[in-house]
N, C-alpha and C positions, 0 to 999 in steps of 0.2 A: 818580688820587688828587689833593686837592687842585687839581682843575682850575679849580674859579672865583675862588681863591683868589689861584691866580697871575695868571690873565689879568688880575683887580682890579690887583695889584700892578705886573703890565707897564706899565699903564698910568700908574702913580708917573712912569715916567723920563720919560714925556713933558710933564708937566705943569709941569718946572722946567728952564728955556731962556736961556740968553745970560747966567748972570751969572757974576763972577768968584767970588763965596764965597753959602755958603746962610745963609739969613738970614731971620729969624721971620717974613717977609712974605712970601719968594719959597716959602717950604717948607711956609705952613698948607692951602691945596689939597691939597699930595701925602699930606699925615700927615690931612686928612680922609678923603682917598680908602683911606687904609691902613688907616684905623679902621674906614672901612663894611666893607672886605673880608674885617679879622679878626670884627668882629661877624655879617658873614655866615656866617661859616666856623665859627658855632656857639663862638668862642672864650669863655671866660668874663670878663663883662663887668671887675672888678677887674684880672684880667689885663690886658683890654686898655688900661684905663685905664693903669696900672702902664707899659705894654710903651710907650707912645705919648708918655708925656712921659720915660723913659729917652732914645727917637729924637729927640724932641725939644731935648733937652739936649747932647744930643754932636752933633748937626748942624748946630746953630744957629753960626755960626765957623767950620763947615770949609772948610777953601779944598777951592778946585776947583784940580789941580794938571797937571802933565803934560799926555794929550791926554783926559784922561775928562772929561765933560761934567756940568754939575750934576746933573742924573740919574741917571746912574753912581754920581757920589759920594752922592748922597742914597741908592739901593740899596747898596751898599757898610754904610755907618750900619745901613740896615734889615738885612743879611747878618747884620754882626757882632749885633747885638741878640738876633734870633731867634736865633742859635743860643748867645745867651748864656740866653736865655728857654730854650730846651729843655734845659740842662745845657754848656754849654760842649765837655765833649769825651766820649770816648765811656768807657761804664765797664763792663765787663765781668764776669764771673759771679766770685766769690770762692770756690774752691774749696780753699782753705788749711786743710785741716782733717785730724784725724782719720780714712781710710778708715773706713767709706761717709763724705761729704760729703751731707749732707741736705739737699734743698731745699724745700721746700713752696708747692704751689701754691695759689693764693686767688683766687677772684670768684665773681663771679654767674653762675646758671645760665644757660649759653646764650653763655658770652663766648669762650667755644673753651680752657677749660683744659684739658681729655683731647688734643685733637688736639695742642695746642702744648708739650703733656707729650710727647709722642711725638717731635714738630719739635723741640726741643730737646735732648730724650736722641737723637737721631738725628746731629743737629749736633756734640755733643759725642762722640759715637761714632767719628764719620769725622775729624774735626776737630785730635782731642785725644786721641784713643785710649785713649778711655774705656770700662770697662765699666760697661753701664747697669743700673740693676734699676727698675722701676716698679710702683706699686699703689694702689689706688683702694682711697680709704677716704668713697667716696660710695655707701653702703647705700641710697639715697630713690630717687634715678632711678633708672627702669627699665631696663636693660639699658645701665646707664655704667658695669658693670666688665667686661662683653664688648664694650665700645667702648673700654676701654683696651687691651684682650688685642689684639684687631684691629689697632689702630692700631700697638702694640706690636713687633706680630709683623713688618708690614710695614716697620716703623723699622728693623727688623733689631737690638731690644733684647728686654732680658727682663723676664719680665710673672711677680709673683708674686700670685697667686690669692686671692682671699676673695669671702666669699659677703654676700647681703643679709641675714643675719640675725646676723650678726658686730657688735661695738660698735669704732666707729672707733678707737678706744683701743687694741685689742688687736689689732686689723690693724695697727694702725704697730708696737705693741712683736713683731708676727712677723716680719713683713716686714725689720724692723730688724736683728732675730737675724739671721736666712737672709741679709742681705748682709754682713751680719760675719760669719758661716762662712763664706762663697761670695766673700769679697775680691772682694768690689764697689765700686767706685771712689766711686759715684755713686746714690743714692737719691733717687728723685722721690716726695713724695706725693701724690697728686691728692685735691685733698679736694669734699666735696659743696657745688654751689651752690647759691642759692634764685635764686626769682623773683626776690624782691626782698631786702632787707637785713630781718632778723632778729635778734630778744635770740637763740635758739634757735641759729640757723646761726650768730652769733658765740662764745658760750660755748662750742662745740665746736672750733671752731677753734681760739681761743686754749686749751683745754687739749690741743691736739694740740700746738702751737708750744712751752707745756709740757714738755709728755711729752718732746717729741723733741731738741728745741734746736737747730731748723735753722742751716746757715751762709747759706741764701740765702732769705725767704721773699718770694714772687714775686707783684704784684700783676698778673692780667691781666683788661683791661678792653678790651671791644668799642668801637673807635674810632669808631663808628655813633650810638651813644647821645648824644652831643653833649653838653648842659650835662650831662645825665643820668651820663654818665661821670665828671665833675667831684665829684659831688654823691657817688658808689660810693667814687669814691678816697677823699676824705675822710673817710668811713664808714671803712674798713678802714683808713686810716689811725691812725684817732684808737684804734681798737680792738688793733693787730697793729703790732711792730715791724717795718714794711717794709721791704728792703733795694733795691728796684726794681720795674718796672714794665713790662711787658709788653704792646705795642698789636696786637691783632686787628684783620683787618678791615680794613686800610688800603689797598687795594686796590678797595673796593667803593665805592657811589657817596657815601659820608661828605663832610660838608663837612671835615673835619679839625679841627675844633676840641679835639677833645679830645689832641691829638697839641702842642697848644702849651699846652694848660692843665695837663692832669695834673702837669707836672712842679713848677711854680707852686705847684699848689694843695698836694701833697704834700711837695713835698723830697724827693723819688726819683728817681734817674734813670730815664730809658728807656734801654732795655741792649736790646730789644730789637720786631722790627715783624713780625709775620705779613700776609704777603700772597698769600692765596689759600689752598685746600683742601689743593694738595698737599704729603707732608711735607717735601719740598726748600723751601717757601716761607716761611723762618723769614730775615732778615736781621741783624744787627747794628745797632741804631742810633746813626749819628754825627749829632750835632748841625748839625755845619757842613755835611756834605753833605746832611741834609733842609731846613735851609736855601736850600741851592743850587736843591735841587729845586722849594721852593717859590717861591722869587722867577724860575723858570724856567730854571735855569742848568743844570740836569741834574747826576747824580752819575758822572763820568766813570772817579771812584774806584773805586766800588761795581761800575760797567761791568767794567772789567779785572778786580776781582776775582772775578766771577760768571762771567768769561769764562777764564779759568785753572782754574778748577774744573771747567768744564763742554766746554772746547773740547781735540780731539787735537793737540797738537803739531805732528804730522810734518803732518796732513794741512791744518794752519792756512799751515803754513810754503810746500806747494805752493798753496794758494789765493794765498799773498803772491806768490807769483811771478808769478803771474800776471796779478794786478791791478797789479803793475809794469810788463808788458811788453804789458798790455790785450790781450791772445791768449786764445785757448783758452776763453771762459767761456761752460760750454754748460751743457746743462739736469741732468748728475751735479753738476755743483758748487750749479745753484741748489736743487735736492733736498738736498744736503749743508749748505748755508748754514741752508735749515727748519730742519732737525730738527737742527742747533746750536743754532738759536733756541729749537726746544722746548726742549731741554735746560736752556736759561739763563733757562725761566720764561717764554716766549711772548712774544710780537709788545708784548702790554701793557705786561709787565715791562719789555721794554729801552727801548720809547720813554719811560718813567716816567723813563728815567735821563739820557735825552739832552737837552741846552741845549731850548729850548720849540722855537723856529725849527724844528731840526735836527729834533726830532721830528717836527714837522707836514708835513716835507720826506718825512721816511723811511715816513712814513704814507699820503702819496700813491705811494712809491714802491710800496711792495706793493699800492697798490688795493685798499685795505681788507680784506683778509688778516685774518680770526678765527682764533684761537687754534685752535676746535673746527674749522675749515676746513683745517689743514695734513695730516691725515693723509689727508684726502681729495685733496689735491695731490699728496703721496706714492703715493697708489693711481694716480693717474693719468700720473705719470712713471714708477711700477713697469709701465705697461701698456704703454709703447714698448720698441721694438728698442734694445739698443746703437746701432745707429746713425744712428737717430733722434733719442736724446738729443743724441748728438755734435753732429749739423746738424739743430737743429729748423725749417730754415727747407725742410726736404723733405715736413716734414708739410701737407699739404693735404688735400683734400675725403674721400678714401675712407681714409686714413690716420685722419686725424680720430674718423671714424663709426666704425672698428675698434678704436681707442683709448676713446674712449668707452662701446663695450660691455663691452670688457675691464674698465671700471676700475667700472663700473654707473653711470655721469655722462651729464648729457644734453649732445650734441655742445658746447651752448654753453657748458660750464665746462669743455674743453678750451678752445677758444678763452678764456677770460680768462685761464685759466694761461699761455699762449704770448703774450699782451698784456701778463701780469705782468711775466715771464722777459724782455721786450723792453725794459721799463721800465726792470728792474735792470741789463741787460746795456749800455742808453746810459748810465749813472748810473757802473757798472763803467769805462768807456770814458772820462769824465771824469774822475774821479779816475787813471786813470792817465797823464793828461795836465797833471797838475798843479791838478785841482780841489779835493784834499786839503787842500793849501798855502792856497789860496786862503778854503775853509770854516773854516780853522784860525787864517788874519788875521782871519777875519770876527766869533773869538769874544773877541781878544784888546782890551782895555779892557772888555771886558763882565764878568768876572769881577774882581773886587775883589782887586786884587795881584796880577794879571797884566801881564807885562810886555806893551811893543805891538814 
């Protein structure tokens, strides 16, 4: 996400060198270079104009203080900005209402409102302990209210029924009744998108917004579409009292522009980021930490939290001990470390959240490690002995070829497994020799209000 974005922007710190304070002469290179990078990144041009003499203006004077470098301080300026540019701080769903709380959802067809229907009543499910009801008042697309029930069913929420020949109108006032009998916390409506923006598709939504008087109506737009996205918000905006903004898609190879413009062009927050297919891939958006991520700093925040939801306790606390006394770390813990990673959203997901450096470290660590490649790992450490795992350094030539038929892999992806597992296991070995410490000075003046 945002990959060329950041590298542009990495390359800000180096561009301003040796002086004691930033000053319109030493800082017009770095704020060229940040213009080309937001303008890459598909941001909308006004924005960036907007965004560039805001940096402009509070950098111009800053001293360079303590041991941070002009650089620093001039990302520091860029930090606070962008995430003054995306909303300052994070804002979250208002469900202060009368049971059911109605939300309605809104965009264009194809920007992922059914699945992120789902991702959301799923979220607030587990979350908030919420009961969910959801219903699809999209009669046009073909089979989008059996991709609500689907998706529904699997959120582990509840899906109330209507058919295509039904008038959207009277799917909300049913659906509405049946969660007011059935003391239903929380009502989603999904409503129909178009291709593109419509008198037609708008007139029916706003007498849905009408009818119903949502407390949250939710704008989600594919963060792919680029100025294109810009140009929707706007559209529903001027049409629909929006209460927030929902980014799809932020995960896929988007330049991210729409991720700093929406909020600009609208006045809505982002409240919230899908990343990826599955319904676990719904985050919370903070400003300050997609910030971080984008100037390369990672969200360390985001890390711990994804890592508490997803990781056992007991069995986290015997891997710490481990990595303490650098003992024991054989091929059941590096099986167990995967499939935590599945858990917390894949190899992609966490390096998304790690400082840029540390990422590109932990990416050579696994040797390039897909996502789709981990259960295939898993078949293949399910296909050894117990004590095999324990000392993988017994496995050789006829072990190997046996291991391999068991797991249906040609001999040579046992061998990169046990090349991987060697990788991690000297990586293992330095951290508990005190490399921790060390990776932890390395990040300290690079983060804006960090002590050194």
């Amino acid at each position: 996400m945002l990959d060329n974005l950041t590298q542009r922007l990495a390359r800000v710190v180096k561009t301003v060198r040796g002086h004691a304070r930033l000053t319109e002469d030493n800082i017009s290179d770095a704020l060229r270079e940040v213009r080309m990078a937001l303008l890459e990144a598909d941001v909308a041009l006004p924005v960036v104009k907007d965004f560039i003499a805001r940096v402009r203006q509070r950098a111009v004077g800053e001293e360079v203080v303590g041991s941070l470098t002009p650089g620093q301080a001039l990302v520091g300026v860029v930090h606070r900005e962008l995430t003054e540019l995306m909303g300052g701080a994070h804002a979250g769903l208002n469900l202060a209402a009368q049971p059911p709380a109605i939300i309605l959802m809104a965009g264009l067809q194809g920007a992922g409102k059914t699945t992120t229907t789902a991702k959301l009543g799923k979220l607030l499910r587990e979350t908030q302990k919420k009961k969910v009801l959801v219903v699809s008042c999209d009669v046009y697309r073909p089979a989008a209210i059996e991709q609500l029930r689907l998706v529904a069913e699997q959120a582990g929420i509840d899906f109330f029924p209507s058919q295509a020949g039904q008038k959207p109108a009277d799917i909300a006032a049913a659906a509405l009744d049946h969660a007011k009998r059935h003391y239903y916390d929380v009502l989603f409506v999904d409503t129909a998108g178009r291709l593109g923006i419509d008198e037609a598709m708008m007139e029916e939504i706003r007498t849905l917004h009408a009818q119903l008087q949502p407390v949250e109506t939710l704008f989600i737009v594919d963060s792919m579409l680029g100025q294109d996205a810009v140009n929707t918000a706007r559209a529903f905006n001027q049409n629909l009292p929006l209460t927030g903004v929902i980014l799809t898609k932020l995960d896929g190879d988007s330049r991210g522009g729409a991720a700093l413009s929406v909020r600009q062009v609208t006045g809505k927050p982002l409240k919230f980021a899908g990343i990826g297919e599955k319904l676990a891939g719904l985050e919370e958006f903070h400003p300050d930490r997609m910030a971080s991520r984008i100037l390369g700093m990672g969200d360390i925040l985001g890390l711990v939290e994804e890592a508490r939801k997803s990781v056992d306790e007991e069995k986290a606390k015997a891997f710490a001990q481990k990595l303490k006394t650098g003992k024991g770390f054989d091929l059941n813990d590096f099986k167990e470390q995967i499939s935590q990673m599945r858990k917390m959203g894949g190899l992609s997901s966490l390096l998304d959240k790690l400082p840029a450096q540390f990422a590109q470290a932990a990416g050579q660590m696994q040797g390039g490690i897909e996502e789709k490649s981990i259960r295939r790992i898993e078949g293949i450490i399910n296909s050894m002995t117990p004590l095999e795992r324990g000392k993988p350094e017994l496995i050789k030539s006829s072990r190997k070829r046996r291991i391999a038929a068991g797991s249906g892999v040609p001999v040579q992806e046992v061998n990169r497994l046990l090349t991987q597992f060697e990788q991690t296991q000297k990586v293992m070995k330095q951290i508990s020799k005190g490399g921790m410490q060390k990776l932890m000075r390395g990040m300290k003046g690079m983060l804006p209000g960090m002590p050194r």
